[in-house]
C-alpha positions in Angstrom: -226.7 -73.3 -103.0 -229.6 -72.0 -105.3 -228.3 -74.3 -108.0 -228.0 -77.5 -105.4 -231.9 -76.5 -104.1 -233.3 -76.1 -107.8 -232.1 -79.1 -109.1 -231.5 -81.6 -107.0 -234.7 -83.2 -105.2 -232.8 -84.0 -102.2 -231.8 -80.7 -101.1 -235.4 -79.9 -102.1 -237.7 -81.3 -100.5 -235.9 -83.7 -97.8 -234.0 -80.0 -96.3 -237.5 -78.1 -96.9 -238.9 -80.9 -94.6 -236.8 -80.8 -91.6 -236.0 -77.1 -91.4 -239.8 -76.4 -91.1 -240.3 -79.6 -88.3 -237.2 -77.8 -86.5 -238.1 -74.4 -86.4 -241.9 -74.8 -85.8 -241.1 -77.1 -83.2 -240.5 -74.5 -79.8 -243.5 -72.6 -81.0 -245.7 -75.8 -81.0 -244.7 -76.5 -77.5 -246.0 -73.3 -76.4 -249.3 -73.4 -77.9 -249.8 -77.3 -76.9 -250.3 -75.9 -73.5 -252.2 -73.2 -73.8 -254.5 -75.9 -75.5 -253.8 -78.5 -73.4 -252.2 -80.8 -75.7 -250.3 -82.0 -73.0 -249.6 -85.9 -72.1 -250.1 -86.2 -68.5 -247.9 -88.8 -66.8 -250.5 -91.7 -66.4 -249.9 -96.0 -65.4 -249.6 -96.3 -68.9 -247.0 -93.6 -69.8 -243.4 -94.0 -68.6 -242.6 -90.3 -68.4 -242.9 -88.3 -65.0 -244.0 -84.8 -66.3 -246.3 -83.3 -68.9 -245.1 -83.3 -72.1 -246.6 -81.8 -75.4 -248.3 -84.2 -77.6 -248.6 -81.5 -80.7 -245.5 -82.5 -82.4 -247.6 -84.3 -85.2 -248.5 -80.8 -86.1 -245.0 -79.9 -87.0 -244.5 -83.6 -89.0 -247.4 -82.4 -90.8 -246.5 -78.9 -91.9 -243.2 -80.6 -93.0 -244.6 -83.1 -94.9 -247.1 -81.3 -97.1 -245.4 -77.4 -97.7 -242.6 -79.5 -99.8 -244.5 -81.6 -101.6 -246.8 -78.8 -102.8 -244.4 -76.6 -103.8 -241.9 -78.8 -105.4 -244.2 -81.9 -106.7 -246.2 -81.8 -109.5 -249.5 -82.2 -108.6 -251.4 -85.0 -110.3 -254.1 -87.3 -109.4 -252.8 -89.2 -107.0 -250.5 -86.5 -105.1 -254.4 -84.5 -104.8 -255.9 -87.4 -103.5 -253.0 -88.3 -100.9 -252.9 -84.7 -99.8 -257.0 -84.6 -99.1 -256.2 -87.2 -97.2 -253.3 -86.0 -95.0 -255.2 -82.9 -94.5 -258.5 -85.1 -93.3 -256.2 -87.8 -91.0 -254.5 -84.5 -89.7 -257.5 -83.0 -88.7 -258.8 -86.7 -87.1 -255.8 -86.4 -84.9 -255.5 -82.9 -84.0 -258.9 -83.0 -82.4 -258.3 -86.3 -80.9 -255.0 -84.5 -78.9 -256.9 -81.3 -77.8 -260.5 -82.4 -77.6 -259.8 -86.1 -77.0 -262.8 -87.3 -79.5 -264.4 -91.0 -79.1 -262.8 -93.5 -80.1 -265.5 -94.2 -82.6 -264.9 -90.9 -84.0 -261.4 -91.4 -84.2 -262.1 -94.5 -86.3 -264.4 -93.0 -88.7 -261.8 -90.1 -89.6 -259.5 -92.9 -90.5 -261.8 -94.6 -92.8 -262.7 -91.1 -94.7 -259.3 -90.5 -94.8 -258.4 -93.9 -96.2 -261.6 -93.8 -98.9 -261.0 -89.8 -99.7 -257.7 -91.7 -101.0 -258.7 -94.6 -102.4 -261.8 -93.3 -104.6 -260.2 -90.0 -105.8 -256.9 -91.8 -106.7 -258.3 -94.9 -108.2 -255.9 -97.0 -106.8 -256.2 -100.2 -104.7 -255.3 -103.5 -103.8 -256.2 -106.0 -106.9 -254.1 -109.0 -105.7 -252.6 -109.8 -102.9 -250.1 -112.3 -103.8 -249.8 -116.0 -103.7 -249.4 -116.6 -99.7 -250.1 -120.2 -99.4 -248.6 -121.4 -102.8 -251.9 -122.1 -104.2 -251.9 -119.5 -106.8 -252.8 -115.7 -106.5 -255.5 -114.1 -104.0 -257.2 -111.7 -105.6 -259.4 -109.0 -104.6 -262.3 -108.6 -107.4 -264.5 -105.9 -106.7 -263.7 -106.3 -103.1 -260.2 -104.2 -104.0 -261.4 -100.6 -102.4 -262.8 -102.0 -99.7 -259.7 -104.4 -98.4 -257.6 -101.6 -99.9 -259.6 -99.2 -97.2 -259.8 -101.8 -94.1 -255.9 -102.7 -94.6 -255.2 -98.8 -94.4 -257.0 -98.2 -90.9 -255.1 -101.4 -89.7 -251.8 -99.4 -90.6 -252.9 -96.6 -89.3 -254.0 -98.2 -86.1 -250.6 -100.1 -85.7 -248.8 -97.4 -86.4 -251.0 -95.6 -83.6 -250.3 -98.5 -80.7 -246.6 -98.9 -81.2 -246.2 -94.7 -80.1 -245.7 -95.5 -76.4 -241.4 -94.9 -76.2 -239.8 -91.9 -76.3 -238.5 -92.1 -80.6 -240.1 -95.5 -81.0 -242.9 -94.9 -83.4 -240.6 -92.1 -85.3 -237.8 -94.4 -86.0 -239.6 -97.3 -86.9 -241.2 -95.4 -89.6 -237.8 -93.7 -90.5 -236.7 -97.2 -91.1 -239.7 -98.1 -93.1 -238.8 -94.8 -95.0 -235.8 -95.7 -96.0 -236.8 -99.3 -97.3 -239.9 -98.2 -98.9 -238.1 -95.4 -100.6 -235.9 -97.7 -102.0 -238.6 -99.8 -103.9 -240.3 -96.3 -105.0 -236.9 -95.6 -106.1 -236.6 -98.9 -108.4 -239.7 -98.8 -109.4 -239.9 -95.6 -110.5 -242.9 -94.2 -108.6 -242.0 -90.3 -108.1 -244.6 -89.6 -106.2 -244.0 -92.2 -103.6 -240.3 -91.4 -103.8 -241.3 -87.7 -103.0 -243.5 -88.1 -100.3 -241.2 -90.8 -98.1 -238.3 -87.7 -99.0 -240.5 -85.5 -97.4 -241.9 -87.7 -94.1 -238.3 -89.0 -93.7 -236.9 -85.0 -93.3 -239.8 -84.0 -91.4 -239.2 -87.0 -88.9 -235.9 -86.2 -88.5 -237.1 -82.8 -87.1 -239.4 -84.3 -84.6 -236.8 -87.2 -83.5 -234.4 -84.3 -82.9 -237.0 -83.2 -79.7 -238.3 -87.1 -79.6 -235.2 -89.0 -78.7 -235.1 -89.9 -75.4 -235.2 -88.2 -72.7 -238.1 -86.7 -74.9 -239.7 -83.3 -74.2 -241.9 -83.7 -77.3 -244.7 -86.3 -78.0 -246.4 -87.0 -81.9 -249.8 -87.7 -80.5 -252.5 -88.8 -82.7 -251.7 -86.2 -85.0 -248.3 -87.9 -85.7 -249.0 -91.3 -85.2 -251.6 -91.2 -87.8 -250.2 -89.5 -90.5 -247.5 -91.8 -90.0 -249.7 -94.7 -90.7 -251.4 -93.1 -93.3 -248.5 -91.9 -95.4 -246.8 -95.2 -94.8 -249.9 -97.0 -96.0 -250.8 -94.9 -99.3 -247.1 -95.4 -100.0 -247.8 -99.0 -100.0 -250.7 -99.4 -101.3 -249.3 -97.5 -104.6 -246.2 -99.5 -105.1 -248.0 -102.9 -105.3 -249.9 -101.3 -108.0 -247.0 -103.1 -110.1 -248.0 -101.1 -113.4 -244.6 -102.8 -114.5 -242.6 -99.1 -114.8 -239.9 -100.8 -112.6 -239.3 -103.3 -110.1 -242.1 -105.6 -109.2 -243.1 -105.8 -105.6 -245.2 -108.0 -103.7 -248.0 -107.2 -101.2 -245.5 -108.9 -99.0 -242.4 -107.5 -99.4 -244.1 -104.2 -98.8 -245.9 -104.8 -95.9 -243.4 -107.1 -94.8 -241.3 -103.9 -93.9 -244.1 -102.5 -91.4 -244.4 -105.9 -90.3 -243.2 -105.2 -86.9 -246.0 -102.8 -85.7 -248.9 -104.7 -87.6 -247.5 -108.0 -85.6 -247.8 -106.8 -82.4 -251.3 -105.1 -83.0 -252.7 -107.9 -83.9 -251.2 -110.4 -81.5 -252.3 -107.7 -78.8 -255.7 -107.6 -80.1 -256.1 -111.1 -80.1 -254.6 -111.4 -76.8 -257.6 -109.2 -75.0 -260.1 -110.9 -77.8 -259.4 -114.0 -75.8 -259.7 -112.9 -72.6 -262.7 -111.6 -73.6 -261.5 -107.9 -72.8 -262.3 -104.6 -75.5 -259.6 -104.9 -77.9 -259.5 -101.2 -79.1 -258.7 -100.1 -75.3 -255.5 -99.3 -74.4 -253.2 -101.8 -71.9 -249.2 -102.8 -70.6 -249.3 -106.0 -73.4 -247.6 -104.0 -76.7 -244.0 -105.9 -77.6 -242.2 -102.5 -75.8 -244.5 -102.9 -72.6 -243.2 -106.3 -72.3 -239.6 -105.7 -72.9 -239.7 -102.8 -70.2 -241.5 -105.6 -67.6 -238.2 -107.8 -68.6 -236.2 -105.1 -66.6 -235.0 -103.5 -70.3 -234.1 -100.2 -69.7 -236.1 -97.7 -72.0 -233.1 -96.3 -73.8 -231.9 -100.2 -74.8 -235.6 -101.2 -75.5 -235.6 -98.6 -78.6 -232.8 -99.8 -80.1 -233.9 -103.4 -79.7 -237.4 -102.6 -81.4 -235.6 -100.6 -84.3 -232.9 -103.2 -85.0 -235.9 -105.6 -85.5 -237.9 -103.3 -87.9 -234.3 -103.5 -89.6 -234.4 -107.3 -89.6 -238.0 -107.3 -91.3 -236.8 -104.9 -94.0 -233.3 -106.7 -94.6 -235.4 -110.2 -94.7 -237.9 -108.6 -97.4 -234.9 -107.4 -99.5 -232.7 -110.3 -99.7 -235.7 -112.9 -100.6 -237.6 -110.1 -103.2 -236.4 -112.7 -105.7 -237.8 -115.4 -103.8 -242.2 -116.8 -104.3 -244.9 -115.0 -102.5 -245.5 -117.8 -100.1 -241.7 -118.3 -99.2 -241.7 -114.3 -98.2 -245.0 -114.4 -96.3 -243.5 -117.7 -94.2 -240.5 -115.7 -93.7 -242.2 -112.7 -92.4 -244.4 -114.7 -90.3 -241.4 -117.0 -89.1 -239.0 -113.9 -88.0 -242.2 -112.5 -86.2 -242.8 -115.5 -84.3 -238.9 -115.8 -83.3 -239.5 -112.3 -82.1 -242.3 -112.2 -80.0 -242.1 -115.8 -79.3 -238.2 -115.4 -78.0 -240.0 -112.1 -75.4 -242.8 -114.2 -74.5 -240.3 -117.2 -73.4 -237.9 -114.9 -71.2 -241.4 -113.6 -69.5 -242.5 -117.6 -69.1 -239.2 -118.5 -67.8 -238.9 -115.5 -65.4 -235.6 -113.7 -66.9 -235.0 -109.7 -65.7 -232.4 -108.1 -67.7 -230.0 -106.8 -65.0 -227.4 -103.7 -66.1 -224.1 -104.6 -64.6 -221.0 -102.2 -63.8 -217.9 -103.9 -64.9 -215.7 -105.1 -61.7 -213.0 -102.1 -61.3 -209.7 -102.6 -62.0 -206.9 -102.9 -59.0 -203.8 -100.9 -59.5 -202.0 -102.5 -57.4 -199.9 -103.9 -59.6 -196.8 -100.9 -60.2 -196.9 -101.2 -63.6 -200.8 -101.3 -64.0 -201.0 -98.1 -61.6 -198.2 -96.4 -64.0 -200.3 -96.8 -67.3 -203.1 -95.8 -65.5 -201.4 -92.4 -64.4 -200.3 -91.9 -67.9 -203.1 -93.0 -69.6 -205.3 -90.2 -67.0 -203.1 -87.5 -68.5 -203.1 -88.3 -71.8 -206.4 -86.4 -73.0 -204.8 -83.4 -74.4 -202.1 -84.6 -75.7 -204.7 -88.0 -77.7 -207.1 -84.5 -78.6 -204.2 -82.7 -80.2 -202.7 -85.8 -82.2 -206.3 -86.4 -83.0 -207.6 -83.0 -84.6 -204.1 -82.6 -86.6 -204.4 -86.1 -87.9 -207.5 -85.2 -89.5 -206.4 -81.8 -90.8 -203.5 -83.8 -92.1 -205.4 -85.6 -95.1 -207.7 -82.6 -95.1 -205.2 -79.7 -96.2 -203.6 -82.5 -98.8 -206.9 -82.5 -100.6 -206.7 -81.1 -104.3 -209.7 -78.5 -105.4 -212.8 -80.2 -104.7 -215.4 -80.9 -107.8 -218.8 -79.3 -106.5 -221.0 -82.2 -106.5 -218.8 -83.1 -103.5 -219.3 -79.0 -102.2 -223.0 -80.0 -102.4 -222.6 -83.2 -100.5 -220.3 -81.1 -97.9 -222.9 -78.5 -97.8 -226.2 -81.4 -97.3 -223.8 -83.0 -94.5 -223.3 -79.6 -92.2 -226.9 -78.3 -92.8 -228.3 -81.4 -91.7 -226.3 -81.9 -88.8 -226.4 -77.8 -87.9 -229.9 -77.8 -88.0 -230.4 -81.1 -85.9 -227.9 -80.2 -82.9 -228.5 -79.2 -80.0 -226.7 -76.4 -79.4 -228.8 -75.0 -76.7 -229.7 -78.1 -74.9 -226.4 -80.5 -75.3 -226.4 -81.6 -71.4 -230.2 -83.0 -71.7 -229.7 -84.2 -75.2 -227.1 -86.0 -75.1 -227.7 -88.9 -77.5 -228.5 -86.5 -80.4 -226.0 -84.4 -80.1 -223.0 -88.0 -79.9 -224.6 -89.1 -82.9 -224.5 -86.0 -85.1 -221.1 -85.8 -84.2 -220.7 -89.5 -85.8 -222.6 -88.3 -88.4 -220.4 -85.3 -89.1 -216.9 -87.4 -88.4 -218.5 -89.4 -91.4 -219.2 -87.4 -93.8 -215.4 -86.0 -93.0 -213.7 -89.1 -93.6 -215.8 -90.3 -96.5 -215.1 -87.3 -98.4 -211.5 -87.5 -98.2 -211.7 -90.6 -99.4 -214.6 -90.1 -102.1 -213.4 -87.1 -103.8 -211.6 -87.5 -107.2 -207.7 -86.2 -106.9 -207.6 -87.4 -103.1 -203.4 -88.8 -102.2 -203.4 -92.5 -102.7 -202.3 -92.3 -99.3 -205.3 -91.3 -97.6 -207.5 -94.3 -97.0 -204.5 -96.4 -95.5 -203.4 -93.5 -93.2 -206.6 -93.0 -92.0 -207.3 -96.8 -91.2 -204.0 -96.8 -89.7 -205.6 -93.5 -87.3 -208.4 -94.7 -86.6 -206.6 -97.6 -85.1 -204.6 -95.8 -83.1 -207.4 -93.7 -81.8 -209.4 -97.5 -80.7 -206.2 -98.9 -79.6 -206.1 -95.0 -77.2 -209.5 -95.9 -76.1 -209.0 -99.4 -75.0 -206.2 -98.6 -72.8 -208.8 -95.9 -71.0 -211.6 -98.1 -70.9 -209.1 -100.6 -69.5 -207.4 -98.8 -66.6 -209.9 -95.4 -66.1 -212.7 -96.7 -66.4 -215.3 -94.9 -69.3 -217.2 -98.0 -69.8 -220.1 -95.9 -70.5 -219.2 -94.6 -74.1 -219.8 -97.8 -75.3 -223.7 -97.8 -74.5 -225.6 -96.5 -77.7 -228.3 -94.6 -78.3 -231.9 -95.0 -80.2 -230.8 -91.6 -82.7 -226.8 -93.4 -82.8 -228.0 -96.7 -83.7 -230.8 -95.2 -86.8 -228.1 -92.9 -88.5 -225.4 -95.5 -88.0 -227.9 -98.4 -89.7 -229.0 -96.0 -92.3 -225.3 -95.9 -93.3 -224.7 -99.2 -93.3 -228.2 -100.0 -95.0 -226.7 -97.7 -97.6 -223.3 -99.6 -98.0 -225.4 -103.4 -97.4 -228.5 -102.8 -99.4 -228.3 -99.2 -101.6 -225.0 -99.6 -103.6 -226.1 -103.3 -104.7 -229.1 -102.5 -105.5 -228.1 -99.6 -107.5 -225.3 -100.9 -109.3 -222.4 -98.5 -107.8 -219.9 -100.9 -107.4 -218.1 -102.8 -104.7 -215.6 -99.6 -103.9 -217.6 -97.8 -102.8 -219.4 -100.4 -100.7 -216.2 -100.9 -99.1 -215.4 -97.4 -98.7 -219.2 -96.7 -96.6 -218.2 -99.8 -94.5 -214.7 -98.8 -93.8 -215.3 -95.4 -92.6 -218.2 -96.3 -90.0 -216.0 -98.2 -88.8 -213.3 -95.6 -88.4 -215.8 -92.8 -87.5 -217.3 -95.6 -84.4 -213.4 -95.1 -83.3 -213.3 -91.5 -83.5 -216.7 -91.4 -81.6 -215.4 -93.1 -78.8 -212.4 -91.2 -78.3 -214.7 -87.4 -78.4 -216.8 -89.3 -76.1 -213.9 -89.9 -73.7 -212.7 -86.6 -74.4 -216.1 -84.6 -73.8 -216.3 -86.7 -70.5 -219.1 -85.0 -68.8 -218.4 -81.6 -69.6 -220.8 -81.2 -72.9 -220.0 -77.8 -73.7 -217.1 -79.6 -75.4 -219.9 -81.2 -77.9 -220.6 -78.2 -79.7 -216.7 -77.4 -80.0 -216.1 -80.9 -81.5 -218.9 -80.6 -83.9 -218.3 -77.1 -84.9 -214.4 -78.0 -85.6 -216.0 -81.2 -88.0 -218.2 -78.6 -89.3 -215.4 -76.6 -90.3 -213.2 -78.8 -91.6 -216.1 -79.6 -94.1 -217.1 -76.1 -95.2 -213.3 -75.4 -96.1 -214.2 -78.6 -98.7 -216.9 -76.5 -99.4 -214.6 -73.5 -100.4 -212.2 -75.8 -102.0 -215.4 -76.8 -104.2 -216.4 -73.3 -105.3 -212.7 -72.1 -106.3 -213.1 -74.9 -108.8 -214.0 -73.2 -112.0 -214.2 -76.3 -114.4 -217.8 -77.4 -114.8 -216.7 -81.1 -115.9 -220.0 -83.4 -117.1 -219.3 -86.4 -115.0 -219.4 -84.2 -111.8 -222.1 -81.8 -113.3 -225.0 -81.2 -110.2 -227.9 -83.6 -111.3 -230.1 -86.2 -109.3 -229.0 -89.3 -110.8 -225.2 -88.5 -110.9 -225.1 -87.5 -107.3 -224.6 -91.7 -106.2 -222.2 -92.5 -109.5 -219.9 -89.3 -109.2 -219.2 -90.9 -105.4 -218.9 -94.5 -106.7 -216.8 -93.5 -109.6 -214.1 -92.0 -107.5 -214.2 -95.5 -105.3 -214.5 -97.9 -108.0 -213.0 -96.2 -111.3 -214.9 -99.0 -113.0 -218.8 -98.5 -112.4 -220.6 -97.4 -115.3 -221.8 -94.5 -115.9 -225.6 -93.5 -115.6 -226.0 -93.6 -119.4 -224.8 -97.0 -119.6 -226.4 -98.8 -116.1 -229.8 -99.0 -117.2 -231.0 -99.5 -113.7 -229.7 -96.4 -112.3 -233.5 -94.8 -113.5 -233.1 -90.7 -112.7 -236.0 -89.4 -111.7 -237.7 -86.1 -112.8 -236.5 -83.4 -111.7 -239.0 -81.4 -108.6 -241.0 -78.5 -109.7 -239.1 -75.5 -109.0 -240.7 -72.2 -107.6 -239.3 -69.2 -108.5 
């Protein structure tokens, strides 16, 4: 574990990150209250009991201990950490002491200029929109630089009103942005997204809804702010890596920044203050459509998705054909929410018609199919063990993915709140299943056998759970959940967007698509099985859990330190596609796998 934590950034600051959201998370709480930090339920809010508002503190926290202690500090990580520490401060005092708005405002411009001026970066060009050649800034950069900051801040500000909204639009916008840092080799950036994307984690784990913890201002700003100094550096374009547009970056934050400034024009027309605070935002609407809050999440995040997806697959395309994109997927967006208002549609959740068993034969399956749990848990668990003790010793790059996969989902579950969290607690259990079933398919050595036998289970297991949904009812497992639907879209993001873009081959693409898939069937069934009783959710995870430390001991008995599997940053992708597609190339010959420098250790 020492080795995996001093040389792989990963484990380094994306674990450092979450652990300390989680664990200073219950003693926030506490304190919010004695300070009262506390979000009162309101006409605006759509919670019915005080909640603490102090979880930015904990995002914070998260976000810079990491960085400082595992970044080199140069220039521009100085000046992006003056201003976390002066956007921190702006919030915190806006949650307890609930400045002016004014004042608010002016901690987000010295926050934005601490960056700017200390870093020496900015905006110089912002593209060519309208395909009349390139807009430039001139000495105007800092300025626009400093005023397109504050917007982001401010969007990412308005858009916290749903319980895991804000957090997992900006996971989203992580992940993307983290992608481009990635290709274009800006460390720093790459770092920092590491960092907020573990220490968001943390805070959706007490975010998700039903949420008994709330960002605030402290949260929502840093948010913005570390979002937009990520951007602002990548469109430097100092031609290290891949180029990016002013577009394609802020093209993947495009949903908040739409809705702010449609909603500011909106009360700019009716001649109403548009800094104040009203029902109009994209998520109000939806929830005055009759959307219930938990599908009104995952609506919102599978259209942050779209704009992200949309900026990827036309980064090849002009600057004016990605702007028109942007702005035409936006307009389909609000525009198709502002129609359904116009043409008076309410979103109505229906209960599917029960079944009759009437029919003998209908009412017999029905009987069996009722006492068929046990014996569909049984077949289940020992089909998995099945591949699981056939497995030959495990190389220990694929121990240290066993070992990221259990202490991210050990540290996220909730062990002592499963019955009011439930949603967290299915889709770690996904999670887990997943990282299972990929590495018994990943790992070098693994039966030929495996992949088929477990496509052939997993259809078994969703053929099992049609027949209950069919004649007992359990139409509820198929409902998803805001934390389900990000991990599940981060996976296939990886499988879509990640092995292309890297060059890791089509196997292993394959491999990521074919075992969500299997893992969605799995899901289902421990969702039938749990039924209700969710003191059965930390027994399922803890057997996943389980399985995956013994690959864990398998790796450590392995004594041969082979190079292709030796623990390093950049081989950590490749040693995964290599044993899916025996034919990518390595990292020495696939020039745009680019590893990145290794963390600072601290000894």
């Amino acid at each position: 574990m020492g080795e995996l934590l001093q040389h792989n950034y990963l484990a380094s600051i994306f674990f450092p990150a979450l652990l300390l959201s989680l664990w200073l998370t219950p003693i926030v709480i506490r304190h919010s209250f004695r300070l009262n930090a506390v979000d009162y339920p309101n006409d605006r809010n759509v919670h019915d009991k005080p909640i603490s508002r102090m979880g930015g503190a904990t995002m914070v926290v998260g976000l810079v201990l990491p960085l400082v202690f595992f970044t080199p500090m140069d220039r521009t990580m100085v000046a992006f950490l003056v201003g976390v520490f002066i956007i921190a401060a702006t919030g915190f005092l806006d949650d307890v002491y609930h400045i002016p708005p004014v004042a608010k405002f002016a901690g987000e411009i010295v926050a934005a200029g601490a960056f700017v001026f200390l870093s020496g970066i900015s905006i110089q060009e912002f593209g060519d929109l309208f395909g009349i050649g390139e807009i430039s800034s001139g000495r105007l950069g800092p300025l626009l630089t400093i005023f397109c900051m504050v917007g982001v801040m401010n969007a990412l500000n308005l858009s916290d009103g749903l319980d895991g909204l804000a957090g997992g639009i900006s996971a989203i916008a992580c992940i993307f942005l983290g992608l481009f840092a990635y290709l274009s080799a800006e460390w720093g950036v790459f770092w920092i997204l590491l960092a907020l994307l573990g220490s968001l984690f943390g805070f959706l784990r007490y975010n998700t809804y039903p949420a008994n913890l709330f960002m605030g201002d402290t949260g929502s700003l840093l948010l913005g702010y570390t979002l937009s100094v990520s951007a602002v550096i990548l469109v430097r374009n100092d031609h290290t890596g891949m180029h990016l547009t002013p577009t394609m970056v802020a093209g993947v934050l495009a949903l908040p920044i739409t809705d702010t400034l449609l909603v500011m024009f909106r009360r700019f027309r009716h001649g109403e203050n548009p800094f104040l605070p009203d029902r109009t935002h994209l998520h109000h609407r939806l929830l005055a459509l009759g959307f219930p809050h938990a599908v009104v999440v995952p609506i919102l995040y599978l259209s942050a998705g779209a704009f992200g997806l949309q900026v990827w697959f036309l980064r090849e395309a002009p600057d004016w054909v990605q702007f028109a994109a942007v702005v035409l997927l936006a307009a389909l967006i609000h525009g198709g929410v502002y129609t359904l208002q116009r043409v008076g549609y309410r979103w109505k959740g229906r209960e599917a018609p029960g079944l009759s068993h009437e029919d003998l034969v209908h009412s017999w399956i029905a009987r069996v199919m009722g006492k068929s749990v046990r014996l569909a848990a049984g077949a289940i668990l020992i089909g998995i063990v099945i591949p699981l003790v056939a497995l030959p010793v495990v190389p220990r790059v694929f121990s240290g993915i066993a070992i990221a996969a259990i202490v991210f989902v050990a540290a996220l579950f909730p062990w002592r709140a499963q019955r009011s969290r439930p949603s967290v607690a299915y889709a770690l259990m996904w999670f887990a299943c997943l990282s299972l079933l990929a590495l018994l398919q990943a790992i070098p050595g693994s039966p030929d056998w495996v992949p088929g036998y477990l496509a052939v289970l997993s259809a078994i297991v969703l053929l099992w759970v049609l027949l209950k949904m069919k004649y007992c009812g359990h139409r509820e497992i198929i409902q998803i959940s805001s934390f389900e639907l990000l991990l599940l879209s981060i996976v296939l993001f990886a499988a879509l967007v990640m092995v292309p873009a890297l060059h890791m081959g089509d196997g292993l693409r394959n491999m990521l698509f074919a075992v969500s898939l299997e893992s969605v069937a799995f899901l289902l069934a421990m969702k039938i099985l749990i039924h209700r009783q969710q003191r059965r959710n930390s027994m399922v995870v803890a057997g996943f859990l389980l399985a995956l430390a013994l690959i864990v001991a398998k790796g450590f008995l392995f004594s041969e330190k082979t190079a292709q599997f030796a623990l390093a940053p950049a081989v950590f992708p490749v040693a995964i596609a290599a044993s899916a597609n025996p034919s990518v190339d390595s990292p020495e010959s696939s020039p745009e796998m680019i590893p990145p420098p290794p963390p600072r250790s601290v000894h």
